[in-house]
Gaussian input, Z-matrix of N, CA and C with variables (Angstrom, degrees):
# hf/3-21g

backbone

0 1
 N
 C     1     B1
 C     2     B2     1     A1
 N     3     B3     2     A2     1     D1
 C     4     B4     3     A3     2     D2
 C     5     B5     4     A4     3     D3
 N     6     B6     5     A5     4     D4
 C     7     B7     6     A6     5     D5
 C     8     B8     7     A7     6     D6
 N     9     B9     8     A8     7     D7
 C    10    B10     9     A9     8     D8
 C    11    B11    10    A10     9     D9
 N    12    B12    11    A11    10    D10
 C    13    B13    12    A12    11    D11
 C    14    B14    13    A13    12    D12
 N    15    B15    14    A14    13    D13
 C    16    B16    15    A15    14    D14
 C    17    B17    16    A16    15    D15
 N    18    B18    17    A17    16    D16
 C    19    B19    18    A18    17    D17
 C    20    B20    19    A19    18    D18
 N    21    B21    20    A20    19    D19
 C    22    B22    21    A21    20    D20
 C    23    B23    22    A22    21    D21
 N    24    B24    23    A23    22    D22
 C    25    B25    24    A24    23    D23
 C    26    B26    25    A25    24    D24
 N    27    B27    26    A26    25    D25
 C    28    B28    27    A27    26    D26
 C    29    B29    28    A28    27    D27
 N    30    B30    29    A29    28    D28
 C    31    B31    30    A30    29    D29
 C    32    B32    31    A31    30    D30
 N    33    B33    32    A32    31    D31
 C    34    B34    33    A33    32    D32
 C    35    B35    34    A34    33    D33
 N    36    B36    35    A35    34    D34
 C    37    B37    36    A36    35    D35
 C    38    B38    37    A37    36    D36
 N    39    B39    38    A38    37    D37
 C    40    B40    39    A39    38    D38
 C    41    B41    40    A40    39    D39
 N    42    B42    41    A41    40    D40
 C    43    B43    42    A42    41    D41
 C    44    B44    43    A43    42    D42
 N    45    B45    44    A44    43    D43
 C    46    B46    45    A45    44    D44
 C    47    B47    46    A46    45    D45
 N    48    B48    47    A47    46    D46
 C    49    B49    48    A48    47    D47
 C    50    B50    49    A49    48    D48
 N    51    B51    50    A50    49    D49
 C    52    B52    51    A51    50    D50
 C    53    B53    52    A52    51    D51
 N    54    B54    53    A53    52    D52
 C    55    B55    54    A54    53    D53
 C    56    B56    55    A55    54    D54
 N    57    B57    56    A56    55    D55
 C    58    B58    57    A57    56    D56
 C    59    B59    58    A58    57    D57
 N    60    B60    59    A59    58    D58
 C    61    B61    60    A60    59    D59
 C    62    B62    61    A61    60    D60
 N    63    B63    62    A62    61    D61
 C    64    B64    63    A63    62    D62
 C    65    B65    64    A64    63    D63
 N    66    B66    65    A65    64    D64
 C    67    B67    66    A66    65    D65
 C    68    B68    67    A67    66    D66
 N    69    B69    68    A68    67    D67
 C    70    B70    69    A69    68    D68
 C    71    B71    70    A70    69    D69
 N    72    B72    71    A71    70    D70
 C    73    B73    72    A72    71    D71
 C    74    B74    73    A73    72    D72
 N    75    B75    74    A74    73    D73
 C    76    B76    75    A75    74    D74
 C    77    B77    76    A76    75    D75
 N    78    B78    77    A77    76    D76
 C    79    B79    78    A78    77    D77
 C    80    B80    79    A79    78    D78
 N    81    B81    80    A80    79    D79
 C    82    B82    81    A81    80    D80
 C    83    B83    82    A82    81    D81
 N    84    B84    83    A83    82    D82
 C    85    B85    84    A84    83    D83
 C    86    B86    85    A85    84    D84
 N    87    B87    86    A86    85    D85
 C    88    B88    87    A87    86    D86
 C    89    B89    88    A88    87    D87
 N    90    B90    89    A89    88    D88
 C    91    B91    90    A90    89    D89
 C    92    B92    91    A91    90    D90
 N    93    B93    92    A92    91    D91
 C    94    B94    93    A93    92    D92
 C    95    B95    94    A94    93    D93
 N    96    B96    95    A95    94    D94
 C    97    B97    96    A96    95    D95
 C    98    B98    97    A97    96    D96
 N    99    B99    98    A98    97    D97
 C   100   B100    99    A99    98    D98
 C   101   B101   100   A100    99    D99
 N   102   B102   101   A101   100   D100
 C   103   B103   102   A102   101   D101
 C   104   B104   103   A103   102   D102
 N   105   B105   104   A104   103   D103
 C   106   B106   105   A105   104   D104
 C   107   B107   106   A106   105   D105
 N   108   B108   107   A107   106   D106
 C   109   B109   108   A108   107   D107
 C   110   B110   109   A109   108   D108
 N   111   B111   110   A110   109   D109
 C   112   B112   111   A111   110   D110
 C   113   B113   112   A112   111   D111
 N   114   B114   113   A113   112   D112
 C   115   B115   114   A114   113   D113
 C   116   B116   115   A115   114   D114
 N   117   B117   116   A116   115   D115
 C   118   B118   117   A117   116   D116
 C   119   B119   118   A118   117   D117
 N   120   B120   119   A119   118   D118
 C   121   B121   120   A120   119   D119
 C   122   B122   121   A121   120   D120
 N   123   B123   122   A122   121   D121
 C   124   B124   123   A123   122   D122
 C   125   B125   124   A124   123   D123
 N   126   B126   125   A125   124   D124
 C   127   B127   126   A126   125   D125
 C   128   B128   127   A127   126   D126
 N   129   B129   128   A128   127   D127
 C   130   B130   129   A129   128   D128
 C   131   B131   130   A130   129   D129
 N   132   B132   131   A131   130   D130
 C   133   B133   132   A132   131   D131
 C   134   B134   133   A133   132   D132
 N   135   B135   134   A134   133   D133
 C   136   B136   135   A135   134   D134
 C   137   B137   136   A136   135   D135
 N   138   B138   137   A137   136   D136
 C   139   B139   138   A138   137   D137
 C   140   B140   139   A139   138   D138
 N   141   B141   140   A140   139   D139
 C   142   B142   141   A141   140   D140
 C   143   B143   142   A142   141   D141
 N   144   B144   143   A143   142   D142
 C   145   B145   144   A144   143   D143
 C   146   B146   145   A145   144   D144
 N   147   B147   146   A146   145   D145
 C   148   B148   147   A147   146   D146
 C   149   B149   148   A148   147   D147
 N   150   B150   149   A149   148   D148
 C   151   B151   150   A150   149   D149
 C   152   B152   151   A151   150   D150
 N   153   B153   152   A152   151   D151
 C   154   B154   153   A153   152   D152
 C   155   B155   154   A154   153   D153
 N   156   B156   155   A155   154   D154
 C   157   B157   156   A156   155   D155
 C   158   B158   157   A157   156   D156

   B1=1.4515
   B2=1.5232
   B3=1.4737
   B4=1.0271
   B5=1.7145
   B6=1.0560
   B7=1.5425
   B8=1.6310
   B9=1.7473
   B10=1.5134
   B11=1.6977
   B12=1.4954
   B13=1.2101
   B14=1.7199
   B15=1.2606
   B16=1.0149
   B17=1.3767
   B18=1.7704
   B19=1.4200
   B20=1.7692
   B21=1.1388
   B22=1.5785
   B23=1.6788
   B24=1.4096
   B25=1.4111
   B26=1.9923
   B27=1.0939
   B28=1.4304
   B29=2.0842
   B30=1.2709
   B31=1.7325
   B32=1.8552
   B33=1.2397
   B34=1.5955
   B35=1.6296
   B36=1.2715
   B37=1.7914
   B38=1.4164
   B39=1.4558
   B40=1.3469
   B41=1.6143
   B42=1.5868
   B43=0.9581
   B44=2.0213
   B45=1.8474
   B46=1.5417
   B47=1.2162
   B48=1.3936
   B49=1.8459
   B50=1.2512
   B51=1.5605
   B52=1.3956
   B53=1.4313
   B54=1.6739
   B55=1.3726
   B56=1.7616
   B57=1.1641
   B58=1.5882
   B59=1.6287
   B60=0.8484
   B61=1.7571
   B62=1.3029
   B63=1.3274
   B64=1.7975
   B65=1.5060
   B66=1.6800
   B67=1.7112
   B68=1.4322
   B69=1.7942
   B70=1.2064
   B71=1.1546
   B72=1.2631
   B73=1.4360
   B74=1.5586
   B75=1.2746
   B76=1.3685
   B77=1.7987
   B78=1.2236
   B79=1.7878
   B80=1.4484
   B81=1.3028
   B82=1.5209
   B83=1.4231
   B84=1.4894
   B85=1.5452
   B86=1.8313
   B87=1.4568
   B88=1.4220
   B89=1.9680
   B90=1.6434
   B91=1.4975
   B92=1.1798
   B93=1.2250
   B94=2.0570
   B95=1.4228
   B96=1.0491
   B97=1.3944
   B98=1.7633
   B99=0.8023
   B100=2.0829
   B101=1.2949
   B102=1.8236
   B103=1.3963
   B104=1.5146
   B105=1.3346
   B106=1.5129
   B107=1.5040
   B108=1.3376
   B109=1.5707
   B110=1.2914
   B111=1.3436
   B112=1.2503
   B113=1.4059
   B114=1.1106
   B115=1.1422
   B116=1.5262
   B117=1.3926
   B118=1.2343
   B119=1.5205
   B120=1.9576
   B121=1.3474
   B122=1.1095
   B123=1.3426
   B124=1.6044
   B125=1.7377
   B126=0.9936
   B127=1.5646
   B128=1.5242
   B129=1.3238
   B130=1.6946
   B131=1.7082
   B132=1.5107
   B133=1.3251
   B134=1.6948
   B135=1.8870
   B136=1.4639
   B137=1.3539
   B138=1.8568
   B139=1.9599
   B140=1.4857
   B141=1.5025
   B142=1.5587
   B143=1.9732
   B144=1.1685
   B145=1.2054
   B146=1.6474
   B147=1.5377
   B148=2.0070
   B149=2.1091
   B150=0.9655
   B151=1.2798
   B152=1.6400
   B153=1.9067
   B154=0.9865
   B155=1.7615
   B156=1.6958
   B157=1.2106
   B158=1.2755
   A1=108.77
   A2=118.48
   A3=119.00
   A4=125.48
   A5=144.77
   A6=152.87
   A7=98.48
   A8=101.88
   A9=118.88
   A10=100.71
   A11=110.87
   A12=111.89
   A13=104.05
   A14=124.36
   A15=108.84
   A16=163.80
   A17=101.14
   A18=118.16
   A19=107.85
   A20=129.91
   A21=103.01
   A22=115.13
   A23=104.32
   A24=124.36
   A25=83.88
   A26=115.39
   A27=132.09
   A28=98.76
   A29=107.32
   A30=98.69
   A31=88.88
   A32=131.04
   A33=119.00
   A34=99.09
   A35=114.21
   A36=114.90
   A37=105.16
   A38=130.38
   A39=116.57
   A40=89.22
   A41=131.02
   A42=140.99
   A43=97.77
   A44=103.71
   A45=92.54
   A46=131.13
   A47=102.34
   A48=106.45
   A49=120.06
   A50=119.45
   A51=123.14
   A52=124.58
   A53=98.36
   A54=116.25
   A55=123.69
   A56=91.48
   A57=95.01
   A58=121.12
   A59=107.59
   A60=92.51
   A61=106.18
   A62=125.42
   A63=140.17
   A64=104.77
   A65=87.90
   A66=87.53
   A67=123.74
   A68=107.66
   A69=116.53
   A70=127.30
   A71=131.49
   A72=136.79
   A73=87.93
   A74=131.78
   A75=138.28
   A76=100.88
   A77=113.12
   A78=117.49
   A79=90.75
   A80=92.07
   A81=121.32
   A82=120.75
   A83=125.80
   A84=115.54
   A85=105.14
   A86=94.56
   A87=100.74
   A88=76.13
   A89=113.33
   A90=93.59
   A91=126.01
   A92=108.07
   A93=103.31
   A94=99.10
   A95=126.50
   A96=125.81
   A97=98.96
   A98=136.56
   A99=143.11
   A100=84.69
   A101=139.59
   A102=91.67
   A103=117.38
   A104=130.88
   A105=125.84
   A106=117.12
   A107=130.08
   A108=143.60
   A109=105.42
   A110=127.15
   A111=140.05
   A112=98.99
   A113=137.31
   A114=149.27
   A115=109.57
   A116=114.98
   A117=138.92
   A118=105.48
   A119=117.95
   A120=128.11
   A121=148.51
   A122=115.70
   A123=136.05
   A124=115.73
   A125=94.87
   A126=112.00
   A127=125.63
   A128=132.28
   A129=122.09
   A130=98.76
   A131=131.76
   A132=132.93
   A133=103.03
   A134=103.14
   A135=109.88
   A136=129.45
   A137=78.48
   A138=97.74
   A139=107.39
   A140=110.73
   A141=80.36
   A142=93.20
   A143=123.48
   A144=153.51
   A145=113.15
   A146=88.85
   A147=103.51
   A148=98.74
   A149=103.42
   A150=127.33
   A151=103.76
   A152=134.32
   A153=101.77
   A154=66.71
   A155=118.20
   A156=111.15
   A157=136.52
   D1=133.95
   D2=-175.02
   D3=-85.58
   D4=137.09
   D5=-137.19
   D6=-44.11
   D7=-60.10
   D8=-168.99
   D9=-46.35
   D10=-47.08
   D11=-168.26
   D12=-64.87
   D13=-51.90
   D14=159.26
   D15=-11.62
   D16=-70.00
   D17=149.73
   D18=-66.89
   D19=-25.73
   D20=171.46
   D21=-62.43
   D22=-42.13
   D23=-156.26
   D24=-63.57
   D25=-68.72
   D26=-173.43
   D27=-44.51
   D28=-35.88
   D29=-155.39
   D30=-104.40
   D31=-2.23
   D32=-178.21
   D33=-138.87
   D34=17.66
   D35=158.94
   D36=68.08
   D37=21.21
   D38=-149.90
   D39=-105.52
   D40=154.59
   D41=-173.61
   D42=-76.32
   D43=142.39
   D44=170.44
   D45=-73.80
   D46=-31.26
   D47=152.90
   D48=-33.64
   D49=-71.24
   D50=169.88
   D51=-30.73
   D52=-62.93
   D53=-178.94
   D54=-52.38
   D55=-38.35
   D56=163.03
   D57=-90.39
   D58=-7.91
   D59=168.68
   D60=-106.19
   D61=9.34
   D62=136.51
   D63=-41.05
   D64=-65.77
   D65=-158.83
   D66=-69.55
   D67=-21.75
   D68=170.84
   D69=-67.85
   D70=-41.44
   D71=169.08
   D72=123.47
   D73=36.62
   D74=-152.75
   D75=-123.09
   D76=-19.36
   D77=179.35
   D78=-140.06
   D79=167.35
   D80=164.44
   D81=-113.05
   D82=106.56
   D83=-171.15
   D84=-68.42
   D85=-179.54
   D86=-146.86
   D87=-116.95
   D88=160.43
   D89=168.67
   D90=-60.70
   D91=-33.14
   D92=173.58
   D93=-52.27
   D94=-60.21
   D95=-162.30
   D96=-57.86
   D97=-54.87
   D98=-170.91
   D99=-63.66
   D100=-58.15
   D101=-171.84
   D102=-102.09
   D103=13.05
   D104=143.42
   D105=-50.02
   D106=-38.14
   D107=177.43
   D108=-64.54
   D109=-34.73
   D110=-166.11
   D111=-93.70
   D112=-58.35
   D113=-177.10
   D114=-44.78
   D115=-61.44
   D116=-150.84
   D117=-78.02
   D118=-37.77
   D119=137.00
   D120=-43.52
   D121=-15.63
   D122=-155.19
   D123=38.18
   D124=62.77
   D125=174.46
   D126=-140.07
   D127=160.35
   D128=-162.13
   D129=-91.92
   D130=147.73
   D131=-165.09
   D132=-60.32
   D133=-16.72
   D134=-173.79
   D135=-47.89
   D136=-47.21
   D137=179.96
   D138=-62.36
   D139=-30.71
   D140=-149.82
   D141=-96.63
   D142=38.01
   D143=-176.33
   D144=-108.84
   D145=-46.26
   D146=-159.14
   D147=-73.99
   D148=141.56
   D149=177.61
   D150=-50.82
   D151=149.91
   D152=-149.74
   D153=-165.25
   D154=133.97
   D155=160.43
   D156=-94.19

């Protein structure tokens, strides 16, 4: 697991199991989970919602 993933995993409580089948495209977070992710980034649950090119 790579560092970043780390400090997310460490700063939004999220399991690394979880956390990696986040990153894989392997789960679907739950809204608690989007704004713990959000949170844990310092960013609004919006962005990580908002369309992105």
């Amino acid at each position: 697991m790579s560092r970043p993933s780390k400090n997310l995993r460490r700063n939004s409580r999220i399991l690394v199991r979880a956390l990696s089948g986040l990153e894989q495209g392997k789960r679907n977070p739950t809204v608690i989970t989007l704004f713990e992710l959000a949170e844990a980034i310092g960013v609004s649950h919006l962005d990580l919602l908002a369309p992105h090119d």
